[in-house]
N, C-alpha and C positions, 0 to 999 in steps of 0.2 A: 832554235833552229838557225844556223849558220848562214852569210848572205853568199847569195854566188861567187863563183870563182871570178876573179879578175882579171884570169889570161884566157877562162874558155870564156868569159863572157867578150872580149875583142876580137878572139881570133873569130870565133862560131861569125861576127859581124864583117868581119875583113871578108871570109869565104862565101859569105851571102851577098856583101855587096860591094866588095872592091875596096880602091880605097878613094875613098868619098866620104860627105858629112857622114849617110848612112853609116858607113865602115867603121866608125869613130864613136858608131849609136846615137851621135845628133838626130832628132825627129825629123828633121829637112837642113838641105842647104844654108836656107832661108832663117831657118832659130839660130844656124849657128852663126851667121851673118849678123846676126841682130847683138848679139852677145859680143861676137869681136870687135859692133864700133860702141858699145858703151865702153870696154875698156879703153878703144882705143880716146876716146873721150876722158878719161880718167887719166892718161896719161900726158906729159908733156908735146903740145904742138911738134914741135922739133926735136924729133929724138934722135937725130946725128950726133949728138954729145953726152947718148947714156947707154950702156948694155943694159941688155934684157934677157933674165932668163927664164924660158919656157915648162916650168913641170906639170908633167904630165900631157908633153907637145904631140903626142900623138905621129899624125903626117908632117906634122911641120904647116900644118894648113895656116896657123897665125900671122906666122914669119911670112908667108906668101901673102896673103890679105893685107898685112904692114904695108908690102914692097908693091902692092897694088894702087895703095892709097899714098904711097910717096910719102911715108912715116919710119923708113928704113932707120933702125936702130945702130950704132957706134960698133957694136956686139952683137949678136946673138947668141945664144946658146940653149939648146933643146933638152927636154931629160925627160926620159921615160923607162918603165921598168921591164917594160916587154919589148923584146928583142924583135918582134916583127915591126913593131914602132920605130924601133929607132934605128933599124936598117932603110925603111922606106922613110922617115922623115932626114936621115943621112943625104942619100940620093933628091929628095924632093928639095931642102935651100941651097944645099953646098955649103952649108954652115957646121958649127963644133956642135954634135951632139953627144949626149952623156946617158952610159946606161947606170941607172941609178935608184934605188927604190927610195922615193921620197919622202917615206917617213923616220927610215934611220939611218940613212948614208949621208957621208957629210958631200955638201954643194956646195958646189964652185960660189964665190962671190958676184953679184951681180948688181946694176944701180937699184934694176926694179927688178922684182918675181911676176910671174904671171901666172893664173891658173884658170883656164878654161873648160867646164867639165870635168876634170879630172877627180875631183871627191864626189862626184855624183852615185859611185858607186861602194864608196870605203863603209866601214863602219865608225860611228863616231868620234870610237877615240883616237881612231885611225887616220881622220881628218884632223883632228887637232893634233897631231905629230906633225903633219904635214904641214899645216897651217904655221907652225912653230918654226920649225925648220927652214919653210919657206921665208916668214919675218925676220929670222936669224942673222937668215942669208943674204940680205936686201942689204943696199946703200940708203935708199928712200922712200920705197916703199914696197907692200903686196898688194896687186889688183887681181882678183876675185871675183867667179858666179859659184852659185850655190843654190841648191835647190829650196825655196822656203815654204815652210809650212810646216806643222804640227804632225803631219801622216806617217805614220809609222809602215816601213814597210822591208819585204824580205830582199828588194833588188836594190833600192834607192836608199837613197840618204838625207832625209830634210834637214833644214835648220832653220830656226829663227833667229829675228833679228835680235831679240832679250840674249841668245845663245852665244853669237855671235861678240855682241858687246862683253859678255862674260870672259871672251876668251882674249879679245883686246887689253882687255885690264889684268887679264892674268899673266899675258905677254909683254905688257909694259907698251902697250901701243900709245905715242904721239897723239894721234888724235886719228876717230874713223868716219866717214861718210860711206852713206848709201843711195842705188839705185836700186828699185821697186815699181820704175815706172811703164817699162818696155814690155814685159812680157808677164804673163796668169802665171805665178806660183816658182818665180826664179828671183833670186836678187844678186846685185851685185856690191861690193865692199870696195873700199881701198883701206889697208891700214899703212898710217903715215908712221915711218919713223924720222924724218926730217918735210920741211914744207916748203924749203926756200928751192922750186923747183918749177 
């Protein structure tokens, strides 16, 4: 059986609740709060000296939360595949956003990738396109959540950290760390392709 569709499953959320964490299928505000400052913790203190690009930026909610926390990047740039995303994330930084399907369109170069939720709904080998692609695309690196755990199911996408590591060494990753510490059943990744950062 097929996993749901990926343009009704945001649009069905945009028309139920705006555009909010809800809108974006975050559980709360609040998870996705939590998720944006582990990356932003993964990433350089000062990021006035690195672009950043967004796949699967959704509203642009990152890029705001950035500019909130006075972490404003060099660059930014958004990518998303659905055309409701990236008209309202257009409008929401004032920044370059890219309509783009991220796991087989080439991406602009960036210092660092990011990915917020956005494979929470792929199918597996649809994440690791995406994952690849994203690493490709990097100066320095890809930071990463992911849903972890073993559970198999028809809307989501788990993975584990054995899974994880497997795709690191198949993509020639630098070196990776994890967080596992913040939230029941999410982790977060960075894969390094350089360190001195």
């Amino acid at each position: 059986m097929p996993k749901i569709d990926n343009k009704a499953f945001y649009a069905t959320a945009i028309q139920k609740y705006g555009i909010t964490a809800k809108g974006v299928n975050w559980h709360s505000k609040e998870s996705q709060k939590m998720r944006f400052d582990i990356i932003l913790e993964l990433l350089p203190h000062d990021m006035s000296g690195y672009s950043v690009a967004d796949a699967g930026c959704g509203f642009g909610d990152l890029y705001l939360y950035m500019t909130k926390k006075e972490r404003i990047p060099k660059e930014y740039i958004g990518i998303d595949s659905l055309e409701d995303m990236y008209a309202i994330a257009s409008n929401n930084t004032g920044c370059s956003v890219v309509l783009a399907d991220v796991c087989k369109d080439a991406l602009p170069n960036a210092d660092f990738y990011i990915c917020s939720g956005a494979m929470n709904v792929l199918e597996s080998f649809e994440a690791e396109l995406f994952m690849h692609n994203c690493y490709n695309s990097c100066n320095y690196a890809f930071v990463f959540n992911v849903l972890c755990g073993e559970t198999k199911s028809q809307t989501y996408n788990y993975m584990t950290k054995e899974q994880l590591k497997e795709l690191a060494s198949k993509f020639g990753v630098l070196h990776i760390f994890f967080r596992d510490d913040y939230m029941n059943g999410d982790i977060s990744a960075i894969f390094y392709k350089k360190r001195d950062f």
